[in-house]
C-alpha positions in Angstrom: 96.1 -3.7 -7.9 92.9 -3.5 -9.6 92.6 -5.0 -13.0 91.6 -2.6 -16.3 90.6 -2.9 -19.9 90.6 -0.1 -22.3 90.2 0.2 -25.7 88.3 1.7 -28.8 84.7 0.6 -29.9 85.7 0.2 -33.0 88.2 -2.4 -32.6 86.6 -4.1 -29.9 82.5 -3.5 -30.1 80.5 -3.3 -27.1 79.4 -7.1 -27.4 82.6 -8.1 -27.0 83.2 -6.0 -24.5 79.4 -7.4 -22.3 80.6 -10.9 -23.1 84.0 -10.6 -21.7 83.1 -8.9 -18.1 79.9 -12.0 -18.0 82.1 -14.6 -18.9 84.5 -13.4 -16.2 82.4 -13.0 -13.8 83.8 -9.7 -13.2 82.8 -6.9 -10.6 83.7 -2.9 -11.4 82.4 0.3 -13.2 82.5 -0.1 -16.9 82.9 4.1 -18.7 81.9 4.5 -22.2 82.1 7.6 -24.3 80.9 8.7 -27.4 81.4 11.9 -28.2 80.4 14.1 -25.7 77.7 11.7 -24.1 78.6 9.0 -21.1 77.4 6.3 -19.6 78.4 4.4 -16.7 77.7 0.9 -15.9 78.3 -0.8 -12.7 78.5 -4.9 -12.3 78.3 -7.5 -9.8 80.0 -11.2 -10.6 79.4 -10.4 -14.1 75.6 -8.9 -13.5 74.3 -5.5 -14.2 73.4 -4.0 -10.9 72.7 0.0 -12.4 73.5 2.1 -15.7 73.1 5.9 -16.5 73.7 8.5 -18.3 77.1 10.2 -16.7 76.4 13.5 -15.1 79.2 15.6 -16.1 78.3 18.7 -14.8 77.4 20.1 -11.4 73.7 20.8 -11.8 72.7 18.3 -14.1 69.6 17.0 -12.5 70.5 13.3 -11.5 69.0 10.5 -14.3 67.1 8.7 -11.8 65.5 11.9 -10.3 64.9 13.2 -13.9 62.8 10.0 -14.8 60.6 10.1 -11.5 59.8 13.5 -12.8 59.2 12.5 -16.4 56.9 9.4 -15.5 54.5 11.9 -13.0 55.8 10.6 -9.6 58.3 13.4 -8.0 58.1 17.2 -8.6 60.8 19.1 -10.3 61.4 21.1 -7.2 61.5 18.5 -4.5 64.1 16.3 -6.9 66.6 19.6 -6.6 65.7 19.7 -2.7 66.7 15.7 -2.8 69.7 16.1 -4.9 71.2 19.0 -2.7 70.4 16.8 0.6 72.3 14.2 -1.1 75.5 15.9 -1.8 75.2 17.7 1.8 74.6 13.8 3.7 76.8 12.0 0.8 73.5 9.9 0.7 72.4 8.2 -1.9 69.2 9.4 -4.3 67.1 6.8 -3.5 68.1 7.1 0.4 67.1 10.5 0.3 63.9 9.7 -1.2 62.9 7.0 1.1 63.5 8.3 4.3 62.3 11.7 3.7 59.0 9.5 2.5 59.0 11.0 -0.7 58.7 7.7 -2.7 58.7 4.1 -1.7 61.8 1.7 -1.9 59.4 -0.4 -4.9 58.9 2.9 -7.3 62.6 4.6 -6.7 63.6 1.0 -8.0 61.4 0.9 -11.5 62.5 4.6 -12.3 66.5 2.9 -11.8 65.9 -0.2 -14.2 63.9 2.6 -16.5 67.0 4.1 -16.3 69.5 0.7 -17.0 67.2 -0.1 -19.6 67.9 2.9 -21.4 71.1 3.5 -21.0 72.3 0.1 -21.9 69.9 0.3 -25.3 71.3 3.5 -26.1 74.8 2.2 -26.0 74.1 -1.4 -27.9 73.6 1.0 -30.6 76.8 2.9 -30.7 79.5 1.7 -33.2 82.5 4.0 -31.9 83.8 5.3 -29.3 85.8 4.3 -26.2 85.5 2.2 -22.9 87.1 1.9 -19.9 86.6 -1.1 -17.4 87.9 -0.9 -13.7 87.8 -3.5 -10.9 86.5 -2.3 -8.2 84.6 -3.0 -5.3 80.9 -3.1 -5.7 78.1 -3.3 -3.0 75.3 -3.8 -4.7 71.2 -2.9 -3.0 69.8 -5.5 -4.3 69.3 -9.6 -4.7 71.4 -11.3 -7.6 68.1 -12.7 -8.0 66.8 -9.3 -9.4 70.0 -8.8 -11.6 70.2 -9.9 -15.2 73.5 -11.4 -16.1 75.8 -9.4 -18.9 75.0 -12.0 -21.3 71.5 -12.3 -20.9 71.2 -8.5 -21.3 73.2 -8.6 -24.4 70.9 -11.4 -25.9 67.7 -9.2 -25.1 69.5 -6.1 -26.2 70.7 -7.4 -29.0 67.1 -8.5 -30.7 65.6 -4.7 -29.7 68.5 -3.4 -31.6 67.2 -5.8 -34.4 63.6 -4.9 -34.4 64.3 -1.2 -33.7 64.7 -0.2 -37.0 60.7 -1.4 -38.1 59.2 0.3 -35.1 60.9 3.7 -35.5 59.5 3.7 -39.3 56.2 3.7 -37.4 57.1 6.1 -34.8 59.8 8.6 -36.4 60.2 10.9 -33.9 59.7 11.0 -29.8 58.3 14.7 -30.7 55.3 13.4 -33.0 51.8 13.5 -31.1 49.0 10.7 -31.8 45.5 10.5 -31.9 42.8 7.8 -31.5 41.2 6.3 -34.7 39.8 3.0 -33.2 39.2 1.1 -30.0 41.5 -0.2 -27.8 39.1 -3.8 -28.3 39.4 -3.4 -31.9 42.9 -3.2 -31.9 43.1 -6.6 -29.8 40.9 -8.0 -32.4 43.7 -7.7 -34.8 46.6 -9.0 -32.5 45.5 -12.5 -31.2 48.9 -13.3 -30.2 49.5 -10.4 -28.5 51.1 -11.5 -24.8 49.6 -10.7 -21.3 52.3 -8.1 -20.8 52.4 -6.5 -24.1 48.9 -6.0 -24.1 49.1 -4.1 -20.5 52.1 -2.2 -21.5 50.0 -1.4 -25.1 46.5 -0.8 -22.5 48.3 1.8 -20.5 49.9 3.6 -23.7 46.5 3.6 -25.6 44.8 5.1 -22.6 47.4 8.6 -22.4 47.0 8.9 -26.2 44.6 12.1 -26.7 45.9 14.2 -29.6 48.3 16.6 -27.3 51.1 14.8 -25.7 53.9 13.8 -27.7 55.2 10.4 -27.9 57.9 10.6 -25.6 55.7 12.5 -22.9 53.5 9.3 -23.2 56.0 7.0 -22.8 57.4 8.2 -19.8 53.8 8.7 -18.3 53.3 5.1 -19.1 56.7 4.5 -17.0 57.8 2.7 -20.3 61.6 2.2 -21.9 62.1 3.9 -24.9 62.0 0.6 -26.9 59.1 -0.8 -25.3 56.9 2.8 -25.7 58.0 3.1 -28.9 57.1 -0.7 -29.9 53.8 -0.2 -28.2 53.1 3.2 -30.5 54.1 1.0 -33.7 51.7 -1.9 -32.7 48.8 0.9 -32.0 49.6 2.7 -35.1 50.0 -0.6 -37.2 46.5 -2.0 -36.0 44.6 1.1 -36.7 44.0 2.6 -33.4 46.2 5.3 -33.1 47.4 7.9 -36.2 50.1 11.1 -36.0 48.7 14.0 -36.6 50.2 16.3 -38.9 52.1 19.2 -38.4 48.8 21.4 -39.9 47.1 19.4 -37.6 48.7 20.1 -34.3 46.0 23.2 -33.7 47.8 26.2 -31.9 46.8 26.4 -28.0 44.9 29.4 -26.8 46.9 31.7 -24.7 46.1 33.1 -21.1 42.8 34.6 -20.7 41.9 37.4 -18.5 40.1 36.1 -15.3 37.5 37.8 -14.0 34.3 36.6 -11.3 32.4 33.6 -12.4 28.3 35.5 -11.8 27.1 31.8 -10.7 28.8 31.3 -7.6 30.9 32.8 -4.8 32.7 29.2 -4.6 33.4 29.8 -8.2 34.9 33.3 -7.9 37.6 32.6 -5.4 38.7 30.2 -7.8 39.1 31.5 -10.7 39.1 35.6 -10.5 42.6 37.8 -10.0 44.6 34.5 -10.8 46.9 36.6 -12.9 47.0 39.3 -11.0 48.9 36.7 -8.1 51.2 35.8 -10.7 52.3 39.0 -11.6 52.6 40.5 -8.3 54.6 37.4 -6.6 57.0 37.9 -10.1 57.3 41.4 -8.5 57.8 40.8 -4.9 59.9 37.7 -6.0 62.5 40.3 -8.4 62.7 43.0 -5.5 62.7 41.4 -2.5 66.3 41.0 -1.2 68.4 38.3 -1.1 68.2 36.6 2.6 71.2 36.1 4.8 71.7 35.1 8.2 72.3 31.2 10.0 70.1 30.1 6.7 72.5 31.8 3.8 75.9 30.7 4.9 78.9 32.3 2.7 79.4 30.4 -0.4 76.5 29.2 -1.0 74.5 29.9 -3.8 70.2 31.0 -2.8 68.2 29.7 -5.8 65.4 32.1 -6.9 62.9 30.5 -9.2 62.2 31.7 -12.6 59.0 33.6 -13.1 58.1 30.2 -15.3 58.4 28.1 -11.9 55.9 30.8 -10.2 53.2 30.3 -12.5 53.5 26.8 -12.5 53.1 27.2 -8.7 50.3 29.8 -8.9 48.3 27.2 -11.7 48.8 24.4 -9.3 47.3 26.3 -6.6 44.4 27.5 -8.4 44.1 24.0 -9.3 43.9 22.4 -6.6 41.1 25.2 -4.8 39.0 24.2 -8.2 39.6 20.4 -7.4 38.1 21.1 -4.0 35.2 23.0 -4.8 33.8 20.3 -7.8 34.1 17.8 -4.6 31.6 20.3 -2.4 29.1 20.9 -5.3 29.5 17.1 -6.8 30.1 15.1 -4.0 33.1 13.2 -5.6 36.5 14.1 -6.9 36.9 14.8 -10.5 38.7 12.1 -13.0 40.4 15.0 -14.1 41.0 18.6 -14.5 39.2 18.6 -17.8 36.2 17.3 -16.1 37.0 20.6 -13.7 37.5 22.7 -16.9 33.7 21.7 -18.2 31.8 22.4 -15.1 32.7 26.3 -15.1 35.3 26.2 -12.1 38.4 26.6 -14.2 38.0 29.3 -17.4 38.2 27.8 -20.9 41.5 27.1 -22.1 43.4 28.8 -18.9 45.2 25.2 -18.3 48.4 26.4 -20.7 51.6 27.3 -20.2 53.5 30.6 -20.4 54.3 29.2 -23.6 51.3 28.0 -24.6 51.8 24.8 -24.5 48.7 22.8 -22.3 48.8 21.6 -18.9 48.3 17.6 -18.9 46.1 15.7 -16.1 47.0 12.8 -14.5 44.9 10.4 -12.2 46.1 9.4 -9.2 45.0 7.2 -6.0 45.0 10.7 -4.3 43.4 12.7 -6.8 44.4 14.5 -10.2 48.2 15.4 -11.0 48.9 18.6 -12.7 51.4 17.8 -15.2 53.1 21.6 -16.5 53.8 21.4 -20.5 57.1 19.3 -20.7 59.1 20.9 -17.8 58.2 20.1 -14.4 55.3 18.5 -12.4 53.5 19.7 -10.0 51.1 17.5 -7.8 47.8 18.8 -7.0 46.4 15.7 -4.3 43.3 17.8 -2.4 43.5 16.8 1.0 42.5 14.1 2.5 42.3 10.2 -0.1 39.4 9.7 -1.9 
């Protein structure tokens, strides 16, 4: 009969509870709850093998799936496509991903110890609630050699619980946006200490800071834990070169302006002129046309329509892309980024925002720029062909 252990976080603290299954050695799914939020946590001999968020409801986007998308490595719309094929095959996500050849085995796994990271830092820092430990048998994906043992987690856990509290004086909110005030080589200047890794992890967050993203859209581009992006924003802030900008100072975006044909080239004019136009008339087919049926709808299953949001994101990625290819035929190279596309004429002022207008977000990427949509979805713009 498989051995439990239940009890209330208050009486018995999450420590205690770490220490025990470690010391035991012992292999099962620990549940805790607080509140309305859940984590689950499975373990190997007393090792962490994965932890997440619980998914509680039916089409809550999977954790692992929502990070690839956060961190600019899976669209939104091929992570529903992978999380329907998994509950069709009873597959697993990363499964899925790797033998469609959507992602490699080596990224699937960073976005799942993203994911462990930050579940098991969130829950260090709860002081009630309730847990629930079952034995169970556990085949775990991966070497003991790449597991961390329960107690050596809850050492490292443990001190970023400490020193959270001085880094989130520096970074307040996940919402708050930054801007550059120094160099990244002035900034080393003051922090001759600094490690090898922190200085990478500090490198790649300094780099995405530009005055628009928000501090929790860098860190996930960064493909950082909360602690360490948040640590890495308090060093840059604390050493002078990055600031917040205030409220007043978080200009408005423009909206959507009218495209018409770009007078210099032909090139130009097929991609920028009647953009809007698309939109709207594929919002139109897209709320008339009818509902499909045949071998492809069986009964009882629900057709997903996207959202007129989901079109334009499509239609912006499109247009994208066709500018991307025409700055390679005039320039000879491919952009660094869409701004670069933006400033020589083959994308209109300002028509990189959202329906909300909130700013698309560039991304550079071994094939080419990423079109990053304003905190919602990604959608990857590689032209064809590497560079």
């Amino acid at each position: 009969m498989p051995v439990g252990l239940s009890g209330n976080l208050v009486d018995f603290g999450i420590a205690d509870v770490f220490q025990l299954i470690g010391q035991q050695r012992k292999t099962g799914v620990l549940e805790l709850r607080n509140g309305e939020v859940r984590a689950q946590l499975v373990f190997w001999n007393g090792m962490v093998v994965t932890a997440a968020p619980a998914v509680s409801r039916a089409g809550d986007i999977d954790p692992v799936a929502d990070r690839l998308v956060r961190c600019g490595l899976l669209p939104r719309e091929r992570a529903g496509e992978a999380m329907t094929l998994c509950k069709a095959s009873a597959q697993t996500l990363p499964r899925v991903l790797v033998d469609r050849g959507w992602l490699d085995t080596a990224t699937v796994r960073e976005a799942e110890e993203l994911v462990t990271r930050d579940t098991i830092f969130e829950v260090l820092r709860w002081h009630e609630g309730s847990f629930d430990f079952r034995a169970s048998e556990v085949n775990p994906d991966r070497s003991p050699t790449d597991m961390l043992g329960a107690e050596q987690i809850l050492m490292d856990g443990l001190r970023m619980v400490d020193e959270w509290q001085s880094h989130r004086a520096l970074v307040p909110s996940e919402s708050a946006v930054y801007t550059r005030t120094g160099s990244f080589e002035r900034f080393l200047e003051s922090q001759p200490h600094i490690g090898a890794d922190e200085r990478q992890c500090a490198e790649r967050v300094f780099a995405l800071v530009d005055g628009k993203k928000s501090a929790r859209r860098i860190i996930d581009l960064a493909r950082l834990g909360t602690f360490d992006g948040v640590r890495c924003l308090a060093d840059l802030h604390q050493g002078g070169a990055i600031r917040a900008l205030s409220s007043g100072e978080t200009a408005s975006l423009p909206s959507l302006p009218e495209v018409g044909v770009d007078r210099a080239a032909l090139l130009r004019a097929a991609v920028s002129a009647g953009v809007p136009l698309l939109i709207l008339a594929a919002a139109v087919v897209w709320a008339t046309a009818p509902t499909p049926v045949g071998p492809e709808a069986p009964a009882g299953v629900a057709i997903h329509r996207a959202s007129f949001e989901d079109l334009a994101h499509d239609y912006v990625a499109r247009a994208a892309r066709r500018a991307v290819e025409a700055y390679r035929l005039e320039h000879g190279r491919w952009p660094r980024d869409l701004d670069e596309v933006e400033r020589a004429g083959l994308l209109p002022e300002g028509w990189l925002a959202g329906t909300e207008g909130r700013p698309y977000y560039s991304l550079h990427h071994e094939l080419g720029p990423l079109l990053l949509a304003p905190e919602v979805s990604l959608a990857a713009v590689p032209p064809r062909g590497s560079p």
